[in-house]
C-alpha positions in Angstrom: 111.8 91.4 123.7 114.3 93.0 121.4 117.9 93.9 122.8 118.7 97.6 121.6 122.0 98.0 120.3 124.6 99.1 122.3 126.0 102.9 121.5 129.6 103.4 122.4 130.9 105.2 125.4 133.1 107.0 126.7 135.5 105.9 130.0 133.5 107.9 132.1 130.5 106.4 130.8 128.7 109.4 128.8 127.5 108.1 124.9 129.6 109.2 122.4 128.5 109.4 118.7 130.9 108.8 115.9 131.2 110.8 113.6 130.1 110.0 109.4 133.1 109.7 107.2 133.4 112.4 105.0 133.9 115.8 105.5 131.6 118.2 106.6 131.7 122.1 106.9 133.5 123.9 109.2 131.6 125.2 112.2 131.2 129.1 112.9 131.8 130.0 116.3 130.4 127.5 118.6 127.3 129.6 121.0 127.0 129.2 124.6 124.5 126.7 125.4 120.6 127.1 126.1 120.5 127.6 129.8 116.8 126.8 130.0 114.1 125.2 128.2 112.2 128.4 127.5 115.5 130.0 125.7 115.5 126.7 123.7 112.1 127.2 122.6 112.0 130.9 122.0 114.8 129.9 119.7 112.5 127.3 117.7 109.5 129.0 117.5 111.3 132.1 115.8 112.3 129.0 112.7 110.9 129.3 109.6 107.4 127.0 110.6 105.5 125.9 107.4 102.7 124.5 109.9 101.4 127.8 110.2 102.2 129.4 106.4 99.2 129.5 103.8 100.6 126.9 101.0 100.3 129.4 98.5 102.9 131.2 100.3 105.2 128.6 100.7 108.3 129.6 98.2 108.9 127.4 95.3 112.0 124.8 96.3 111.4 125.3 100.2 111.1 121.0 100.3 114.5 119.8 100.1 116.6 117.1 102.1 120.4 118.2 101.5 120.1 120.8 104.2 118.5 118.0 106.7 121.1 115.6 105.4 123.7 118.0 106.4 122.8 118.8 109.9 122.5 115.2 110.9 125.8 114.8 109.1 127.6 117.5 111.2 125.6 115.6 114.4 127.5 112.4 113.7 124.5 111.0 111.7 122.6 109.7 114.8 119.6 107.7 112.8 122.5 105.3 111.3 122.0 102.1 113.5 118.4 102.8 114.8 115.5 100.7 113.7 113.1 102.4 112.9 109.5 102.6 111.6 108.3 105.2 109.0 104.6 106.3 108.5 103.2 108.4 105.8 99.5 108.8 104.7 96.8 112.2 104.5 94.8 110.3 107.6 95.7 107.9 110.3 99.6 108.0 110.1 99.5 109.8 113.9 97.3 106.8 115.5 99.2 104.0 113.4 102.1 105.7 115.1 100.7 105.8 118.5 99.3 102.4 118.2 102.8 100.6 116.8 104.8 102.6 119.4 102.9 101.2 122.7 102.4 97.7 121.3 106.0 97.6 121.4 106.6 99.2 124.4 104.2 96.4 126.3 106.2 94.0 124.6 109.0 94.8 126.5 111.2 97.1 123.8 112.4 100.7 124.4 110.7 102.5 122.0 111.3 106.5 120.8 108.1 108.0 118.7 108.3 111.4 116.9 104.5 112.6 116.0 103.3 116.2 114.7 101.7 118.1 115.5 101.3 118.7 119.2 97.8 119.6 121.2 99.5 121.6 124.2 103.3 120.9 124.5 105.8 120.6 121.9 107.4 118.4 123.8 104.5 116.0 123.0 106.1 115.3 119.6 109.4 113.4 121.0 108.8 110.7 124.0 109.9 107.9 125.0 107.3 105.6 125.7 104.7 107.8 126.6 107.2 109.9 128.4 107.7 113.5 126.8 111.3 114.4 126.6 112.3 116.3 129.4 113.0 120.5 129.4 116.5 119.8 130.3 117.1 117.5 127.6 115.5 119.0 125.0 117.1 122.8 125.6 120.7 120.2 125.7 119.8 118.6 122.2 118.3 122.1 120.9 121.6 123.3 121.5 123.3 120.9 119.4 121.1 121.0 116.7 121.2 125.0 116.6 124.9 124.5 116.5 124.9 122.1 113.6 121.8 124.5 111.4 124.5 127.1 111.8 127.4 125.0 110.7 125.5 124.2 107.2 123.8 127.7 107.1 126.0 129.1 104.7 125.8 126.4 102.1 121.7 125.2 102.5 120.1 127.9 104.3 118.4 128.1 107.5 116.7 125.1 109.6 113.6 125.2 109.8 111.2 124.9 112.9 110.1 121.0 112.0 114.0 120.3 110.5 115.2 121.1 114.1 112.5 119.1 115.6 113.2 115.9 113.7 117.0 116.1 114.2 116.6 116.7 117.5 114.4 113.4 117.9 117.0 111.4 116.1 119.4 112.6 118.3 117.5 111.6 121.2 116.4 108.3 120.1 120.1 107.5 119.1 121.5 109.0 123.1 118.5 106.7 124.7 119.6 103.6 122.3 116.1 102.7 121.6 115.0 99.2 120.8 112.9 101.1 118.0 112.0 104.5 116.8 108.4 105.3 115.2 108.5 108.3 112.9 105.4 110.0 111.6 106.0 111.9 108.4 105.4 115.8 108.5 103.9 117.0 104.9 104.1 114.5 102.1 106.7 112.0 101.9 108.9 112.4 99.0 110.7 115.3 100.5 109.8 115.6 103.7 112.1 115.9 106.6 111.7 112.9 107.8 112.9 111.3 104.7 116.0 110.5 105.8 116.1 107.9 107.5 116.8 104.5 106.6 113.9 102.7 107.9 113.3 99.0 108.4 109.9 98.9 107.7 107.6 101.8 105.9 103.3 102.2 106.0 101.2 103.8 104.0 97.5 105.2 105.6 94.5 106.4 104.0 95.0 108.9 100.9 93.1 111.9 100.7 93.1 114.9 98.7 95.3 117.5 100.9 97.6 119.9 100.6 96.8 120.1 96.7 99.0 123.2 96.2 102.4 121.6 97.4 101.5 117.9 96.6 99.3 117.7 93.5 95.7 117.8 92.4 94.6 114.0 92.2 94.8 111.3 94.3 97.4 109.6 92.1 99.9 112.4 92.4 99.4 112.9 96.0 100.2 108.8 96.3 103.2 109.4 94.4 104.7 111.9 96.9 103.7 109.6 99.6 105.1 107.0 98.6 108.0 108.4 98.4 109.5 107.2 101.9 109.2 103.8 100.3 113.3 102.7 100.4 114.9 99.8 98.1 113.9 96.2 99.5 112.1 97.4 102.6 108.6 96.0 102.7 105.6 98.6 103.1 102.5 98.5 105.2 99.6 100.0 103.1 95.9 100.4 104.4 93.0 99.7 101.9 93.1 102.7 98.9 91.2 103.6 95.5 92.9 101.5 92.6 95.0 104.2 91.5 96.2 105.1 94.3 97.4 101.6 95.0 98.9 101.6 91.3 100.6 104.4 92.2 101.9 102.6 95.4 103.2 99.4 93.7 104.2 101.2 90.9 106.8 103.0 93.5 107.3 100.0 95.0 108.7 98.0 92.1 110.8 100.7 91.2 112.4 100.0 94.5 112.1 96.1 94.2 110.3 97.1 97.8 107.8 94.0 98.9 104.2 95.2 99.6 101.7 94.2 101.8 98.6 95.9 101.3 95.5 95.3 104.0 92.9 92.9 102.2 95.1 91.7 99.7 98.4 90.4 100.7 97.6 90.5 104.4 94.4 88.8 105.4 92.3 91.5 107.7 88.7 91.6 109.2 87.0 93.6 111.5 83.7 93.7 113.4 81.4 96.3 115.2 80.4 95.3 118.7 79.2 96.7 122.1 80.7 93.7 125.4 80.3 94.2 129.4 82.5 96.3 130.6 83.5 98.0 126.8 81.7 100.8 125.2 80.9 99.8 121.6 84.1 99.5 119.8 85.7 97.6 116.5 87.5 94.1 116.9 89.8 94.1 114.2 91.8 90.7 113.0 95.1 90.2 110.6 96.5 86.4 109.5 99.9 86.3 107.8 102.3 83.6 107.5 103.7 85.0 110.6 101.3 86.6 112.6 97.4 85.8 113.9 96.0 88.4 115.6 92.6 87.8 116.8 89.9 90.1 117.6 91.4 92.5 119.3 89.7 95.7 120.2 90.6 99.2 118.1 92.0 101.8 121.1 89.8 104.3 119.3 86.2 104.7 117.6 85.3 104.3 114.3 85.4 101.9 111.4 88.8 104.2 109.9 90.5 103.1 113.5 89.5 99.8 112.8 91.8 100.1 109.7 94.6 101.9 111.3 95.1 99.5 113.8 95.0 96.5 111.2 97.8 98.0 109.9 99.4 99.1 113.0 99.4 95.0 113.5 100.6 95.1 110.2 103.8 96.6 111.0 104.4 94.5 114.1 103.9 91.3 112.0 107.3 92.6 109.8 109.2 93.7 112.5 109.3 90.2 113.4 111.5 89.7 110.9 114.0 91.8 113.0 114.5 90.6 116.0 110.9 91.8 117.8 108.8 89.2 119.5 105.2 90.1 119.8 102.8 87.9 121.8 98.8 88.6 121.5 98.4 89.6 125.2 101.0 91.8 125.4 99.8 93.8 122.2 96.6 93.9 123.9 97.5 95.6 126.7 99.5 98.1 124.0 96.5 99.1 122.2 94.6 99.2 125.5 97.4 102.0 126.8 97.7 103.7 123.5 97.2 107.2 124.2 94.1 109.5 122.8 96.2 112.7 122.2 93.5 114.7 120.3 91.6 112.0 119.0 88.0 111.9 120.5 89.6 112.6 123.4 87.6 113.6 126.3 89.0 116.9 128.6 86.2 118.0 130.5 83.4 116.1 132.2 80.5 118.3 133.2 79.6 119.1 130.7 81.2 116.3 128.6 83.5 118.0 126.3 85.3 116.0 123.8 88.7 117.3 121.7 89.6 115.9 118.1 92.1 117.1 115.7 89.8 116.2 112.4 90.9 118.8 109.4 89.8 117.3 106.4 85.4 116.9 105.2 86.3 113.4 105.3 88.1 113.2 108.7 84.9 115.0 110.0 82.7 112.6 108.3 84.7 109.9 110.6 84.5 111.7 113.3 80.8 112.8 113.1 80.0 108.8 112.4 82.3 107.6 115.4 80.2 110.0 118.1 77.1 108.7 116.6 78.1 105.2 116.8 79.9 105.0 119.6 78.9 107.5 122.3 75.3 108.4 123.8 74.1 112.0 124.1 71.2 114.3 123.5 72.5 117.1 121.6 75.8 117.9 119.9 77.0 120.9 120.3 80.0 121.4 117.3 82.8 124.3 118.2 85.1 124.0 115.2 87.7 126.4 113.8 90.2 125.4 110.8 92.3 126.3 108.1 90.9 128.8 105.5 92.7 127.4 102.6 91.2 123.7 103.5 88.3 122.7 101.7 85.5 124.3 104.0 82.4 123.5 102.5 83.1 119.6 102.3 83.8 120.4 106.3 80.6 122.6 106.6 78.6 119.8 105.0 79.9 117.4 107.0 79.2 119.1 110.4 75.8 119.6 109.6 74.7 116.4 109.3 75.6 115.5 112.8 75.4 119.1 114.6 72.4 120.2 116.9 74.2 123.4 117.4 77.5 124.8 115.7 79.8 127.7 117.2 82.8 129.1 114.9 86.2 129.9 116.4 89.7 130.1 115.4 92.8 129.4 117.5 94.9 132.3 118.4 97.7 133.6 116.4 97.4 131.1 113.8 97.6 133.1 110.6 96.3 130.7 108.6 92.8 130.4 110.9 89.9 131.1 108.6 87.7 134.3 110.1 84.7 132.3 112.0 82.2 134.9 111.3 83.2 133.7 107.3 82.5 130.2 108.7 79.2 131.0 110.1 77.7 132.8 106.7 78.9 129.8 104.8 77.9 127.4 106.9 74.2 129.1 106.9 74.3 129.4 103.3 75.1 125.4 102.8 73.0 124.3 105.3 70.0 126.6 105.7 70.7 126.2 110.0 71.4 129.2 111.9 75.2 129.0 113.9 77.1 131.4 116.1 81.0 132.6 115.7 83.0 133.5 118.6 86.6 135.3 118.1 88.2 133.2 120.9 88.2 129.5 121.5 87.7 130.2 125.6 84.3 132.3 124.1 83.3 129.7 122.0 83.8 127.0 125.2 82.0 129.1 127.2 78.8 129.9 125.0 78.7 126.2 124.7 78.9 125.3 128.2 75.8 127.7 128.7 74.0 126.2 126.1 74.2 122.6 127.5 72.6 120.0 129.6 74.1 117.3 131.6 73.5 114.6 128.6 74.8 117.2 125.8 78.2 116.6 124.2 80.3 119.2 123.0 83.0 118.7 120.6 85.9 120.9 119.9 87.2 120.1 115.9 88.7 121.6 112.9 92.0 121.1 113.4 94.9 120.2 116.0 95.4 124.2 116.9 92.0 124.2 118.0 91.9 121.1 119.5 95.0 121.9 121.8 94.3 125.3 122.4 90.7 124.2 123.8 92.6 121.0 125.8 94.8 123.8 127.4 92.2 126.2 128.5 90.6 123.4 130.3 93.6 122.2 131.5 94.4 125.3 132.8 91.0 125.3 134.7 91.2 122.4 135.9 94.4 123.0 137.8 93.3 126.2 138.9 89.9 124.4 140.4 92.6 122.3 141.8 94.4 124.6 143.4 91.9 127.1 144.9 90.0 123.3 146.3 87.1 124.0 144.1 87.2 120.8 142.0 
């Protein structure tokens, strides 16, 4: 078990942070404090959120770090003296994250985690453990960090919705003196928020084409920017890529004099494809390193592309070793065992079965149309699916009707960058040459499914996380209303 280090206190107790050497700018007038959580978030949502902006409307220069490196400045710097963890990557980065963070956790160490985005509560994005933070904590922490956006405003600008988000995680991970703090990069790497943060040991994920408007057209460029998190003399995790893209990599890497340790090459990794008693059919994925031996231990979630994002989930454990962390085979185990789903074939409903996963890219669909048909039984598919309009749709199109018996188009509510699903549906019917349905709301869409289903149908709610959460929270919402009324 690793020993977090200490923070100092006060004589009453309460943490104090101390403050960066340097100096910093003066503070307006300080603001009262958000009284509740709901203040605190009515605050954030009304930031500048590029999660839900077109990238072609994103103004040139809006990626920069001195504004982030201000705020945490003016906060006392709270990531100087955490250990951290850093995870970039178009696919995979979120589950690597989820993965490393409860491994550790079973081990025995206090572990922070900062994801995006979030299915049905923003709070989803900062937890300890599996723990969200709590309302009162985050409106405390909002508070600060609103104080410290305003403080730099003059000089950099306003924060922006995921700026305050990741300071306010730092600033909870270093009040909670966590043994170790898993951060999941936002867009890119390069310049991302996240990007920081001095981490002691950086990954790498599957690269895809994405976001080819803010982070380049080919897969080498997109690498680049990725790769950017990489920090001198910190060794980097990366999962199995094109040969450019792992040029690209090293390439970084050496500039850095950065030691990589790349799935298949410099780690020794295996996995296998089996259905036991008592286990649905699953991957058993193994990594060897001078250090480490895991053996055969099962992926938390389905698909051969899990299979790889927990290899290098084990990856990561294997050089945190070299600071401090003990991990013992049982124990990570019983980590991947606990890891949660959050959006990823996860199942929300169960008559009819009704599945949600965040999939947004043709080749994440691909996955995710593979992983149903590999690892779960059912009689017909039924496909809901909303996304993005400026994704690429007709690789997504393509790759929902391979698997799809039936297909219903949706969008998630105010999400301005939804694509209109009656578009979907004409596309979809040109591609395909199979008729579909389009529904303006995701609770219509949930519901014309649920009337076109038997008891050994599956439906699948996909596209993007929006969708995902927004369907997770309508049945949520039934659920405890079944609950309450003694219906369920």
């Amino acid at each position: 078990m690793a020993s977090g280090k200490s923070r100092a206190r006060t004589p009453n107790g309460q943490r104090k942070t101390t403050r960066a050497s340097g100096s910093i700018e003066a503070a307006p007038r300080k603001k009262r404090a958000f009284s509740t959580y709901s203040a605190a978030l009515s605050f954030l949502n009304d930031r500048t959120n590029f999660e839900f902006m077109r990238p072609s409307r994103v103004p040139d220069g809006s990626f920069k770090l001195d504004r982030m490196r201000a705020i945490l400045s003016h906060l006392g710097n709270p990531q100087d003296g955490l250990r951290l963890v850093h995870v970039a990557g178009s696919k995979g980065k979120g589950s690597v994250c989820e993965m490393v963070a409860s491994c550790a956790k079973a081990c025995g160490s206090t572990v922070g985690i900062t994801t995006s985005p979030h299915l049905t509560d923003v709070r989803e994005r900062i937890r300890l453990g599996d723990d969200m933070i709590s309302e009162s904590d985050f409106a405390r922490l909002m508070s600060k960090c609103r104080d410290a956006s305003d403080a730099v405003a003059n000089k950099h600008g306003d924060a922006t919705y995921f700026e305050l988000l990741t300071a306010l995680s730092l600033l909870f991970f270093a009040e909670e003196a966590v043994d170790l703090g898993v951060v999941e990069v936002g867009l890119g790497g390069r310049l991302d928020s996240t990007n920081v943060i001095s981490p002691i040991v950086t990954a790498i994920t599957t690269i895809q084409l994405e976001h080819t408007e803010l982070l380049g057209d080919t897969l080498e460029e997109i690498a680049r920017e990725k790769a950017g998190i990489i920090k001198p003399g910190v060794p980097v995790v990366v999962a199995p890529q094109d040969d450019a893209v792992l040029e690209a990599i090293r390439a970084r890497a050496a500039e850095v004099e950065a030691p990589v340790y790349v799935l298949g090459d410099e780690i020794e990794f295996s996995h296998r494809f089996e259905a036991t008693p008592g286990m649905r059919p699953h991957a058993r994925v193994c990594i060897t390193t001078p250090k480490t031996s895991f053996e055969h231990l099962p992926a938390p979630f389905e698909g051969q592309h899990q299979a790889v994002n927990c290899g290098v989930a084990l990856a990561i454990l294997d050089r945190l070793k070299g600071h401090g962390f003990a991990f013992n085979e049982v124990d990570v185990g019983r980590g991947l065992e606990a890891t949660p789903r959050r959006g990823r074939l996860e199942q929300v409903w169960d008559e009819p079965r009704i599945i949600v996963d965040g999939a947004h890219t043709g080749e994440s669909i691909a996955a995710l149309v593979q992983a149903m048909g590999a690892h779960m039984t059912y009689d017909s598919l039924v496909v809901i699916f909303g996304c993005a309009a400026d994704k690429n749709v007709d690789l997504m199109l393509t790759e929902i009707a391979r698997g799809a018996d039936k297909v219903i188009f949706t969008r998630s509510e105010g999400n301005p960058r939804a694509a209109d699903p009656e578009e979907l549906r004409k596309r979809f019917e040109e591609l395909s040459g199979k008729a579909a349905q389009s529904e303006e709301t995701i609770k219509d869409a949930v519901n014309n499914a649920a009337r076109a289903v038997d008891r050994d149908d599956l439906i699948c709610v996909t596209g993007s996380f929006y969708v995902a959460g927004e369907a997770k929270a309508l049945l949520e919402a039934k659920k405890s209303e079944l609950e309450t009324t003694g219906a369920a």
